[in-house]
Structure formats: structure tokens, C-alpha cells
N, CA, C and O of each residue as an XYZ file, in Angstrom:
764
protein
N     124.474    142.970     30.044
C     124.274    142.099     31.101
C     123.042    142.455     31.877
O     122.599    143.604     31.864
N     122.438    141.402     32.608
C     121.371    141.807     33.013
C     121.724    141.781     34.735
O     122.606    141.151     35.318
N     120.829    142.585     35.209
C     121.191    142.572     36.734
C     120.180    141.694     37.403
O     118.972    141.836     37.597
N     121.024    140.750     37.697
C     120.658    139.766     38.545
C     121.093    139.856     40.085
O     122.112    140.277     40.632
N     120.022    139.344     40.515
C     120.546    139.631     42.028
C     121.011    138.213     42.296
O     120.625    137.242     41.645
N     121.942    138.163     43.391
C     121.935    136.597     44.136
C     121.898    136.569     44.760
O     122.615    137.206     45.531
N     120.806    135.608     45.140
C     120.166    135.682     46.915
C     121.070    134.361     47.502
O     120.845    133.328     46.872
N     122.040    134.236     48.589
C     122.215    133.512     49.316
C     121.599    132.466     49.824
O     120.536    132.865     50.300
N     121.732    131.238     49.977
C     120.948    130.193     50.438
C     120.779    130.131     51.358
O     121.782    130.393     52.022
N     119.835    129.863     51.981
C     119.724    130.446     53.810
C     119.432    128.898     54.163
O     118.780    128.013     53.609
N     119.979    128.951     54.985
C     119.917    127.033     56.233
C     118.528    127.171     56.478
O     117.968    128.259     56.349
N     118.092    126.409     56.733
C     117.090    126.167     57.405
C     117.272    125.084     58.311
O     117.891    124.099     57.908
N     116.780    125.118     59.596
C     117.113    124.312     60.390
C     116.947    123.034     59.957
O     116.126    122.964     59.042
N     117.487    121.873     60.321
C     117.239    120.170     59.996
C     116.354    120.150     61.031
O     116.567    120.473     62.200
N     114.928    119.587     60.325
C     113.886    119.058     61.560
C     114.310    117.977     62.479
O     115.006    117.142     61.902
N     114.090    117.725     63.799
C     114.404    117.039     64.024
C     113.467    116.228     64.351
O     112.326    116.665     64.197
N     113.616    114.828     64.891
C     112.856    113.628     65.046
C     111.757    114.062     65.453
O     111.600    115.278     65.565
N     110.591    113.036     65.814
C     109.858    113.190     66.943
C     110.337    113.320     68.214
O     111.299    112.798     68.776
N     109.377    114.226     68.634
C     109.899    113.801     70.206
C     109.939    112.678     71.136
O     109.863    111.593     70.560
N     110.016    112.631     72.148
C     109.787    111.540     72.698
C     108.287    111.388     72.985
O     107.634    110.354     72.837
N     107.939    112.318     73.323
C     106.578    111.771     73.946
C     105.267    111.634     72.431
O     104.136    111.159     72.330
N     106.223    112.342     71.485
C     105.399    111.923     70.163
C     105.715    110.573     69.956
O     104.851    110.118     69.205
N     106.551    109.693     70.263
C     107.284    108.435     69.554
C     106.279    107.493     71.180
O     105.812    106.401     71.503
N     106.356    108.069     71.391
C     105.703    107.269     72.864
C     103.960    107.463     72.576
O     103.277    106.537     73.012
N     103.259    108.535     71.915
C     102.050    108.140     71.647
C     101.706    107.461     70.536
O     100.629    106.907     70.315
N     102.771    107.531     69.761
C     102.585    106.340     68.658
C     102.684    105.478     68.580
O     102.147    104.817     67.691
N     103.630    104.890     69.713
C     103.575    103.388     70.271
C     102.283    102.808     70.729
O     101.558    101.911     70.296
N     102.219    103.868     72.067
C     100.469    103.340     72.334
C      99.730    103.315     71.285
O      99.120    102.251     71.180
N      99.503    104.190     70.321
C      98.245    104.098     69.298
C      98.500    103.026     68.524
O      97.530    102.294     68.331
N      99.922    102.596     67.827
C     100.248    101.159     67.418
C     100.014     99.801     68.101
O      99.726     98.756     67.518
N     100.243    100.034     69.908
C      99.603     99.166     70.607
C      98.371     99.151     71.311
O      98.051     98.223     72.054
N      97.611    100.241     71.080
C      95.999    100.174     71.061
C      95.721     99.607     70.076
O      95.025     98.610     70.271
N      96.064     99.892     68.693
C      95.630     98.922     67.288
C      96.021     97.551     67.138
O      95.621     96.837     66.218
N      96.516     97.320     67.711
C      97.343     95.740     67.803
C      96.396     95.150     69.079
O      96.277     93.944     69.296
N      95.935     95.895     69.649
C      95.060     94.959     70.981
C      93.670     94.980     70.838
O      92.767     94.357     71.397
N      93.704     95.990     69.807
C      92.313     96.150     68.845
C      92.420     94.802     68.327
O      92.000     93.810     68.922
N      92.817     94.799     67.550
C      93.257     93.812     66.509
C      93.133     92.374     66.978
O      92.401     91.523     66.472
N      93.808     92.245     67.835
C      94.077     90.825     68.906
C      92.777     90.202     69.416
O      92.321     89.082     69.187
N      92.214     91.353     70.279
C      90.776     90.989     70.962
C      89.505     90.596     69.700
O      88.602     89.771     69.838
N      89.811     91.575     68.326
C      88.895     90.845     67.152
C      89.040     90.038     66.903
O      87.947     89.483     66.794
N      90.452     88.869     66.478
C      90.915     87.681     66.349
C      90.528     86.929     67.884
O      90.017     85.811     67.944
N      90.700     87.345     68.489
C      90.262     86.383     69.938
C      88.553     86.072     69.669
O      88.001     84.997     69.440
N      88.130     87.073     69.761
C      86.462     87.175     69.275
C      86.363     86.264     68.681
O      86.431     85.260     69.389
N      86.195     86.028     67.430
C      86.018     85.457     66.091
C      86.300     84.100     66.558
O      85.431     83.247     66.382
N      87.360     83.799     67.109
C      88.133     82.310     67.440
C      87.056     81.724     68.888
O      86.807     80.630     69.396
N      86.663     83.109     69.128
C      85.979     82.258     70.627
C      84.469     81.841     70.002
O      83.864     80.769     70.013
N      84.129     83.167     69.452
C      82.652     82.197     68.185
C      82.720     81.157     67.355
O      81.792     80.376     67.145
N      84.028     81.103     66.763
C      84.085     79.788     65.698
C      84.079     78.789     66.674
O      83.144     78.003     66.521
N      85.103     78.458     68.012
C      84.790     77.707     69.067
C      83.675     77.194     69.478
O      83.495     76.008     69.752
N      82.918     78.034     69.534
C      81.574     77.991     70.510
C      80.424     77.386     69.390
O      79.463     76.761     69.840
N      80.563     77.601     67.881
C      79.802     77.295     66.668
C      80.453     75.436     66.291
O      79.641     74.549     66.027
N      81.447     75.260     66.325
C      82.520     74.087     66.521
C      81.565     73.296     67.792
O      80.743     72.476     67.384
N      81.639     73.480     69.029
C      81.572     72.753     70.224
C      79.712     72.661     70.029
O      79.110     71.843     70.725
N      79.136     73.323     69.302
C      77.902     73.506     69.326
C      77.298     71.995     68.232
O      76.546     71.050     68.470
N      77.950     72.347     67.228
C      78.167     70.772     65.958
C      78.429     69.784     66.575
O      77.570     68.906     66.489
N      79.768     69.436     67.517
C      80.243     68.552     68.005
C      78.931     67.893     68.741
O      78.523     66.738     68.619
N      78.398     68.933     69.524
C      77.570     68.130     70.686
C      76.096     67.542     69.808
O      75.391     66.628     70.237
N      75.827     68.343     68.428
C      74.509     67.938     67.758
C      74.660     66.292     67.146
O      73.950     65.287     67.156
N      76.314     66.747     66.507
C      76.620     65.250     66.027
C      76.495     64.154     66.904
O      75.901     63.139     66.540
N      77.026     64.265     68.096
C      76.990     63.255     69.196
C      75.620     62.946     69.552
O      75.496     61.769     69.891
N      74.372     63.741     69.589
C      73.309     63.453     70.006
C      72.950     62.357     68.264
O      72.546     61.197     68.200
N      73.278     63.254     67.183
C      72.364     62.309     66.218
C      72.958     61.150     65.908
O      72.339     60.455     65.102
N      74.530     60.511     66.530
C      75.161     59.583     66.592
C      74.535     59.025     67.653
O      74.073     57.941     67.300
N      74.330     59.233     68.661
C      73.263     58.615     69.658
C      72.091     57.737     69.095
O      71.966     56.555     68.772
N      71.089     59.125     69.130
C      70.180     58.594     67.905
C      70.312     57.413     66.772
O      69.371     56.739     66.351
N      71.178     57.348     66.521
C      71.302     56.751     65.500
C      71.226     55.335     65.802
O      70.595     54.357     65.400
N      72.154     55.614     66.708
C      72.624     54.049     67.293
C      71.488     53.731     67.957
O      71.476     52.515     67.767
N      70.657     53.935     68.512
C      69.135     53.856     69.360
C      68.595     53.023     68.358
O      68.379     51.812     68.413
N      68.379     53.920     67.316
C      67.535     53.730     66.569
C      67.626     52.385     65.621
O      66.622     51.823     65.182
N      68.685     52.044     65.423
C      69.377     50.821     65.073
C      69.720     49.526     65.428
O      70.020     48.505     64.810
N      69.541     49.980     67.097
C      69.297     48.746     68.054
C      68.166     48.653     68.678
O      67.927     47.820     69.552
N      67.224     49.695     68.175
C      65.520     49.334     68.246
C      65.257     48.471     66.767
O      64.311     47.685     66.832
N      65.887     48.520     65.619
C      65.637     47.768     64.516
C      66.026     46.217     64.300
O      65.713     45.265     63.585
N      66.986     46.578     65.458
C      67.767     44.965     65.243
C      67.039     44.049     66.616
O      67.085     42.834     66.804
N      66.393     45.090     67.439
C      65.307     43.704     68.192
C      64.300     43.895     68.007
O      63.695     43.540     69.019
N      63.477     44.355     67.128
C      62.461     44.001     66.034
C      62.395     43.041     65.466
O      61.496     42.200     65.452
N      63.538     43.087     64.840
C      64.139     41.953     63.661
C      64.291     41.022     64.307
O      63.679     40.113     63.746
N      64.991     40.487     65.637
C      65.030     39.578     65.936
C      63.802     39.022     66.536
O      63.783     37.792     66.579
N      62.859     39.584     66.970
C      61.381     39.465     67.768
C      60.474     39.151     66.693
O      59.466     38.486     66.933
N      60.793     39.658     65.264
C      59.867     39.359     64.724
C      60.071     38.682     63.285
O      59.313     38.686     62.316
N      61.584     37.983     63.484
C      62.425     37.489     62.278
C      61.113     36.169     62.113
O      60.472     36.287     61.068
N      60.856     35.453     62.658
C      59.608     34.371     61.804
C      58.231     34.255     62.011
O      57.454     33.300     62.042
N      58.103     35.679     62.168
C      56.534     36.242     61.419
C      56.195     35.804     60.008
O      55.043     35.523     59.678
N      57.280     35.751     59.148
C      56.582     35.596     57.612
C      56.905     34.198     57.670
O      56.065     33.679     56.936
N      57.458     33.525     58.012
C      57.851     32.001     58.184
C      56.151     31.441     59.046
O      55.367     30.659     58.509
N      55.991     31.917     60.070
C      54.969     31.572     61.089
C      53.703     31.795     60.157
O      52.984     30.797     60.137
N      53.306     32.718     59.478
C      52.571     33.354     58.452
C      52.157     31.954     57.136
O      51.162     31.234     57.052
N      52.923     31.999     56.610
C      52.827     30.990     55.944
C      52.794     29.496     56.178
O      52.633     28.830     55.155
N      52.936     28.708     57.532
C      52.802     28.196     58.001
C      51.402     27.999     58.760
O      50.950     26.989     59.298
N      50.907     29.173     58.644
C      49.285     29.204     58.992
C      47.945     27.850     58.178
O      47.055     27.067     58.511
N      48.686     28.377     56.956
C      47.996     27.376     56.001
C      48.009     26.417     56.091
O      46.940     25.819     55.967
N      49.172     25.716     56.348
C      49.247     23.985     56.650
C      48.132     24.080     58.066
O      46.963     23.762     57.847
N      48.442     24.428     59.201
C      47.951     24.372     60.295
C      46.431     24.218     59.839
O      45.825     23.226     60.245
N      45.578     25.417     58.769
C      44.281     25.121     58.973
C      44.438     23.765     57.779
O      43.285     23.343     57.685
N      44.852     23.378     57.352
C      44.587     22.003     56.461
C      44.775     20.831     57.424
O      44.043     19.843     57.397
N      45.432     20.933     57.974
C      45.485     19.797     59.268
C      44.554     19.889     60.017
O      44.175     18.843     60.544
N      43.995     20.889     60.271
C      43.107     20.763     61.006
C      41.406     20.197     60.910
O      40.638     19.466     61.535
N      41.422     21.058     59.709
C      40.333     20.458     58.296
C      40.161     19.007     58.455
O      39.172     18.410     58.880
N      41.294     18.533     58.042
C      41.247     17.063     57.802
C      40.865     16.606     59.438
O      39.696     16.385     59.756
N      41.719     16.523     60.179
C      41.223     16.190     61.440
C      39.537     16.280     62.021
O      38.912     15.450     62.682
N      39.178     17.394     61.580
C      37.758     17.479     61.943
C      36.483     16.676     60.865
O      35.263     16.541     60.962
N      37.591     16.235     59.771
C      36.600     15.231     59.061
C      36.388     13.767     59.395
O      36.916     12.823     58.807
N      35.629     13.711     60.318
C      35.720     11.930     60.773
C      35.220     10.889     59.723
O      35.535      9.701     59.655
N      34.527     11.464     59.065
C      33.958     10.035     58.356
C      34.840     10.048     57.205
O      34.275      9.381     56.339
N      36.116     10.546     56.708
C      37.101     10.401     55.795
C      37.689      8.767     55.353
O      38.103      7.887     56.108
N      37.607      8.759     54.491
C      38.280      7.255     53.754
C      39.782      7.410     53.806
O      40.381      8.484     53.854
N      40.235      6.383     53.793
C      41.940      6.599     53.771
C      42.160      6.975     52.718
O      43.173      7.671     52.791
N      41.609      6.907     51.202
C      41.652      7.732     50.004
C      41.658      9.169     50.522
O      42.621      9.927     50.404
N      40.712      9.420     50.998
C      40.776     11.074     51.273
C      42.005     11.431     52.692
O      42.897     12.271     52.579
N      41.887     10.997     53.343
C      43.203     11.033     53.931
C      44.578     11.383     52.982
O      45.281     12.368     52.759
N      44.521     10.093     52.605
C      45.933     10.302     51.842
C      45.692     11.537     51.097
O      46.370     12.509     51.430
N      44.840     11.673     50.142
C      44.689     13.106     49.033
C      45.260     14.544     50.261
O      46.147     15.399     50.239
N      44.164     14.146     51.209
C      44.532     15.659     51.975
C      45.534     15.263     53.031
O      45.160     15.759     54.094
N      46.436     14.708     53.156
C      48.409     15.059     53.211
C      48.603     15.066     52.461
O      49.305     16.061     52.640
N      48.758     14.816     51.091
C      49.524     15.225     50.289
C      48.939     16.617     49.626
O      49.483     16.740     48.529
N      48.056     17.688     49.871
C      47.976     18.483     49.874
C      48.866     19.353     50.871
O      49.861     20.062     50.722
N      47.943     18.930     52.125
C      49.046     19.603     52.718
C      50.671     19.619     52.630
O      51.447     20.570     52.721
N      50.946     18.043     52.391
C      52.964     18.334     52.363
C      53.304     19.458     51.149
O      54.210     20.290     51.135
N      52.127     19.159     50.003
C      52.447     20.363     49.172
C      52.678     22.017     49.587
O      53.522     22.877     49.339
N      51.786     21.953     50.136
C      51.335     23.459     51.166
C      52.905     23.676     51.871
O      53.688     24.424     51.286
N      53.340     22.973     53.184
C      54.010     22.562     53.475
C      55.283     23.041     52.972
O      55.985     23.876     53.542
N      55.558     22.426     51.793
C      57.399     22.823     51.464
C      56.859     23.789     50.483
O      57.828     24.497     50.211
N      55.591     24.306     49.637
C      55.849     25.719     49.078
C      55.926     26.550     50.048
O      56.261     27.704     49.782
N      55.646     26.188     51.364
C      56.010     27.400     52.495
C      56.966     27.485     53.083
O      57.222     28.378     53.892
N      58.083     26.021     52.601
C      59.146     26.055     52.747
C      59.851     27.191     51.660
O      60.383     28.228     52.056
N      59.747     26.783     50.184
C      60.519     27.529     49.323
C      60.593     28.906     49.562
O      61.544     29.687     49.587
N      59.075     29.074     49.777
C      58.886     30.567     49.693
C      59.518     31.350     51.186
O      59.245     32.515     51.477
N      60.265     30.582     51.901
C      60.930     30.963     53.307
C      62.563     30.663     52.783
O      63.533     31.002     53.461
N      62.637     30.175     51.854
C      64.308     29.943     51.435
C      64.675     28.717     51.790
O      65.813     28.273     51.639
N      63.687     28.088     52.300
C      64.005     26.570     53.247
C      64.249     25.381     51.763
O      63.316     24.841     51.170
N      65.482     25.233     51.486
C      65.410     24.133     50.247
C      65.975     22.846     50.318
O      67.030     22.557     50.882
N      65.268     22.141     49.757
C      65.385     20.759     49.811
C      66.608     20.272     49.308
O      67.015     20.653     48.211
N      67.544     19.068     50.343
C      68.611     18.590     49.859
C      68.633     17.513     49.731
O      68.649     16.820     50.749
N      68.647     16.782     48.206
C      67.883     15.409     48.157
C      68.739     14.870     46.820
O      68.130     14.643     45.775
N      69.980     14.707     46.901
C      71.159     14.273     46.149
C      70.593     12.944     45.194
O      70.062     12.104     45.920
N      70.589     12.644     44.036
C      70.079     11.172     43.183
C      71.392     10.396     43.531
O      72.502     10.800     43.877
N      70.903      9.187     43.330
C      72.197      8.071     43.165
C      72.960      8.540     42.335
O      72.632      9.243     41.379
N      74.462      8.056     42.740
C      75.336      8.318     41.530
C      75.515      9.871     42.146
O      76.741      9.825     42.049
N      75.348     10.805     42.533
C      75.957     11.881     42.837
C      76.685     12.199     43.459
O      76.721     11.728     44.595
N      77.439     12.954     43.133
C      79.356     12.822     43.993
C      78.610     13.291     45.118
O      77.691     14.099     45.250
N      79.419     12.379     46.080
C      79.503     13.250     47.701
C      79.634     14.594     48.143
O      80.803     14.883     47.890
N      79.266     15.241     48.488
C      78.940     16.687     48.769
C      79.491     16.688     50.478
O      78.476     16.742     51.172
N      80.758     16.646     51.362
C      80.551     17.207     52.549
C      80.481     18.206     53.158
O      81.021     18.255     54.263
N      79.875     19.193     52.696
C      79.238     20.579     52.724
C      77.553     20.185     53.075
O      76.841     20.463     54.040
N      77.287     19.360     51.733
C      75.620     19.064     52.475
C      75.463     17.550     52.535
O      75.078     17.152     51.435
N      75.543     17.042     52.982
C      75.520     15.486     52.730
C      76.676     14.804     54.154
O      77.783     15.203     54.515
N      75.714     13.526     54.728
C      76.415     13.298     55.898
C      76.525     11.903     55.692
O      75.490     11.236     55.706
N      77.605     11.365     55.505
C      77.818      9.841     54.992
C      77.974      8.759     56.643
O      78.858      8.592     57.484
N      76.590      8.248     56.430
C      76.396      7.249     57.507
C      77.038      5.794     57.269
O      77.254      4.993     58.179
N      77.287      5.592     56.023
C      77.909      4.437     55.650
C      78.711      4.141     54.524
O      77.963      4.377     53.575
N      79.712      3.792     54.114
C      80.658      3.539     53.027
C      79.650      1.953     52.744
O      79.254      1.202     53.635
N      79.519      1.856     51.853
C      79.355      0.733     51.035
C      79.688      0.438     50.015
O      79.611      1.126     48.997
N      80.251     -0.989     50.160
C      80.816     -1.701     48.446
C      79.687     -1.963     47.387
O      78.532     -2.250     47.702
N      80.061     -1.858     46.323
C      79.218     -1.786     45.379
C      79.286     -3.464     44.354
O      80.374     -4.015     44.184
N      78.160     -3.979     43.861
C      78.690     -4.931     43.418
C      79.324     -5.060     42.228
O      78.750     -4.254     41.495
N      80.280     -5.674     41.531
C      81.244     -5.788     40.828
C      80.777     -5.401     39.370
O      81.434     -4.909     38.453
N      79.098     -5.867     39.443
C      78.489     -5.036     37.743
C      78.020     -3.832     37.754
O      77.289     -3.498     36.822
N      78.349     -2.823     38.885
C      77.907     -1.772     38.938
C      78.279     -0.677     38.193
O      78.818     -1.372     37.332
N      78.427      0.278     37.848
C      78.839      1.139     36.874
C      79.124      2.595     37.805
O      79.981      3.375     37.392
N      78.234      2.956     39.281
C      78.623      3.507     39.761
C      80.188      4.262     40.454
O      81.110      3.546     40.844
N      80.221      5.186     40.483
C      81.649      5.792     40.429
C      81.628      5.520     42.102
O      80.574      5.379     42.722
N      83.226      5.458     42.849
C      83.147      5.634     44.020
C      83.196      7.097     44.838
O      83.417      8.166     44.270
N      82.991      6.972     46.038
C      82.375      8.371     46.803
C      81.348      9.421     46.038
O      81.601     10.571     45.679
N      80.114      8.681     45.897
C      78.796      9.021     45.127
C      77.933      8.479     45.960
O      78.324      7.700     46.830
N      76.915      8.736     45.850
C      75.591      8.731     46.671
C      74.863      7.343     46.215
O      74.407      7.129     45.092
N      74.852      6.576     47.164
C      74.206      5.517     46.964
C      72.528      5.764     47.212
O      71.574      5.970     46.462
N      72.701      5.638     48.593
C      71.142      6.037     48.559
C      70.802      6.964     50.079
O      70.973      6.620     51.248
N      70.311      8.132     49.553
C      69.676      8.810     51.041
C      68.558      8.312     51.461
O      67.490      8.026     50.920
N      69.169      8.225     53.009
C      68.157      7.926     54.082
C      67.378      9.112     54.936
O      66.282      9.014     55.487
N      68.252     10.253     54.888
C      66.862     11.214     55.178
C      67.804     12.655     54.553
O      68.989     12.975     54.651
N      66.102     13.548     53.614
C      66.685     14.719     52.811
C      67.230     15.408     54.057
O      66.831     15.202     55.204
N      68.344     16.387     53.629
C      68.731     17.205     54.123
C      67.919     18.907     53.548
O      67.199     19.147     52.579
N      68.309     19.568     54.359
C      67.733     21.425     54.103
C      68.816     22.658     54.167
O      69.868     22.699     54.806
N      68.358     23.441     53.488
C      69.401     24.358     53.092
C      68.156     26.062     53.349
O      67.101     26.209     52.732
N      68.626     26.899     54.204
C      68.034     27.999     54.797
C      68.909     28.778     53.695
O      70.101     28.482     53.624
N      68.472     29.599     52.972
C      68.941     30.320     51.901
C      70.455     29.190     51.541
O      70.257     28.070     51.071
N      71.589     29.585     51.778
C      72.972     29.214     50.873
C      73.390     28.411     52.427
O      74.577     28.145     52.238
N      73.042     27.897     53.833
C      73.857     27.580     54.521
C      72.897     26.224     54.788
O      71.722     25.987     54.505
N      73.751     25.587     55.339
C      72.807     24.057     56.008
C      72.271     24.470     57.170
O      72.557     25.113     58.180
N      71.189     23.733     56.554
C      70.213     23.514     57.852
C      70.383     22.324     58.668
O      70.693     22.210     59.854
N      70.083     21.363     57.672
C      70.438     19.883     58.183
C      70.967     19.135     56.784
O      70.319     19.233     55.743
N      72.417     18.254     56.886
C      72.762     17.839     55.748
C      71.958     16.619     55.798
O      71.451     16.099     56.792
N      71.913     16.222     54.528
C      71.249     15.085     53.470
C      71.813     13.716     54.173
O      72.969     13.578     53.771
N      71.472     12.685     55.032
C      72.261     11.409     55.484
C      72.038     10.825     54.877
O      70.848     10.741     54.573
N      73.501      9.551     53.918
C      73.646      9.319     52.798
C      74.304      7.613     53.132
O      74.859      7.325     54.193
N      74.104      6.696     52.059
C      75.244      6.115     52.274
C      75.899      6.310     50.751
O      75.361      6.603     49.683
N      77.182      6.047     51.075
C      78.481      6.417     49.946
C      78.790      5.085     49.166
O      78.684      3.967     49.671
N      79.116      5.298     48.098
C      80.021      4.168     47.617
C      81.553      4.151     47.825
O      82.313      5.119     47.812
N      81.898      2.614     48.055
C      83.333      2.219     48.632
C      84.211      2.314     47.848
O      83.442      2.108     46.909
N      85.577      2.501     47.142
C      85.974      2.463     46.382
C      86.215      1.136     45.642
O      86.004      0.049     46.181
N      86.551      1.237     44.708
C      86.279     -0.397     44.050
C      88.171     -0.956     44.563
O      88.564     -2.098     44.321
């Protein structure tokens, strides 16, 4: 056998807790880090704020702007909506005038120079959108463009259909797609 010794197990005391005033500086240092903590999140939130309210007020100025700038375009536009109308209208003006200053003109030349000018005239119509509304006989009634001054009967060998265009008495005009002035017409009566 061998000689072994046996050593007894000796207690050792059970540690005990913290103390109090250890459990009490660890609170504070947990609530120094937490107010650490807090005041960085406050920070951050008061810059994102202040970066936020800073946008807000740029947007509002270039929404300003904007709108300025948009109701400086739209009384432009209206101040200077028949400049290209007035423009092209120049031309007739000096042809009228032309002619006028020619006194010793024949009514041959007369007539030649209006009918230049009416030419002049409605290409400065087209080219303004200004279009001619000038319905043929026989064309169905239109009351969109066409203004029927008179129903008339048709005579009995006619072949014409009723509510069709007998005959216009003065063209009507059309400013791009809307009336200007409708076409005054007389209609046929029904048979």
C-alpha cells in the first residue's frame, strides 16, 4: 500500500455579493452610460431635425420660385400670345398698302392685287390654325360648326337629302379644333 495522505477539505468562505455601495456605483456607471447614450441619440435627432427643417425651408423657397416663375410665363404668354398671328399679318398690311399708294391702277390691277392679298391673307390664316368652314351643298348639317338660318323646302326633283346644306351664306372659322365662328347655312326641309 502506498501512503497516502488525506488532506481534509477546508471551507472556504462563500463570497458574498457586492456590497452595497459597489451595487450603487454600478448603477451610476450603468446610468452614466445610459445618459451617455441618450444625450448621443438626442444629438443625432436634434441634427437630423435641424438637416430636415433646413430641406423643408429650401423646398419651399424653390416651390416659390417655381410658382413665380410660371406665372411670369403665363403673362408673357398672354401679352404676347398674337405676336406670331400680328407677325404674319404684317404682310397683308404692306400689300394693302402698296396697292393703295398706286393711284393710277386699272380695276384689272386692283382686282389682281386683292386677290393677292386675300391669298396672303388666309395663308396667314392657316399658318395661325385659323381654318376655313365652308360646308358644299348636300352636306349633312354639322351643329357643332354650322348655324342654320333657315329650313328650306326643296323642290320635288331634287335629289338632295334632308338636314344638308343648301347653301352658305357666310364661311364659318375654326381656331385650331374649336369654333371661331360657325358657317351660316340654310338647311334642307324634310321632304
Amino acid at each position: 500500500m502506498s501512503d497516502t495522505t488525506r488532506t481534509e477539505p477546508t471551507l472556504e468562505p462563500f463570497p458574498e455579493g457586492p456590497s452595497p455601495e459597489e451595487k450603487e456605483a454600478a448603477q451610476a456607471a450603468n446610468d452614466a452610460d445610459a445618459l451617455n447614450q441618450a444625450q448621443a441619440e438626442l444629438a443625432a435627432l436634434q441634427a437630423k431635425n435641424a438637416e430636415l427643417g433646413e430641406q423643408l425651408l429650401r423646398a419651399q423657397a424653390e416651390m416659390q420660385n417655381t410658382r413665380r416663375r410660371a406665372e411670369d410665363e403665363i403673362s408673357k404668354a398672354r401679352k404676347f400670345a398674337v405676336e406670331g398671328f400680328a407677325e404674319s399679318m404684317l404682310a397683308v398690311v404692306d400689300s394693302l398698302e402698296a396697292g393703295l399708294a398706286h393711284k393710277d391702277a386699272t380695276a384689272e390691277q386692283i382686282r389682281e392685287g386683292t386677290q393677292v392679298t386675300l391669298r396672303q391673307l388666309k395663308s396667314a390664316l392657316e399658318r395661325n390654325k385659323v381654318i376655313e368652314i365652308n360646308p358644299a351643298a348636300g352636306d349633312k348639317f354639322d351643329p357643332h360648326q354650322h348655324q342654320a338660318i333657315s329650313v328650306v323646302p326643296l323642290p320635288p326633283e331634287s335629289t338632295q337629302d334632308a338636314n344638308t346644306v343648301v347653301n352658305v351664306l357666310q364661311k364659318g372659322y375654326l381656331i385650331t379644333d374649336r369654333v371661331l365662328r360657325p358657317a351660316l347655312v340654310t338647311v334642307a326641309a324634310p321632304k
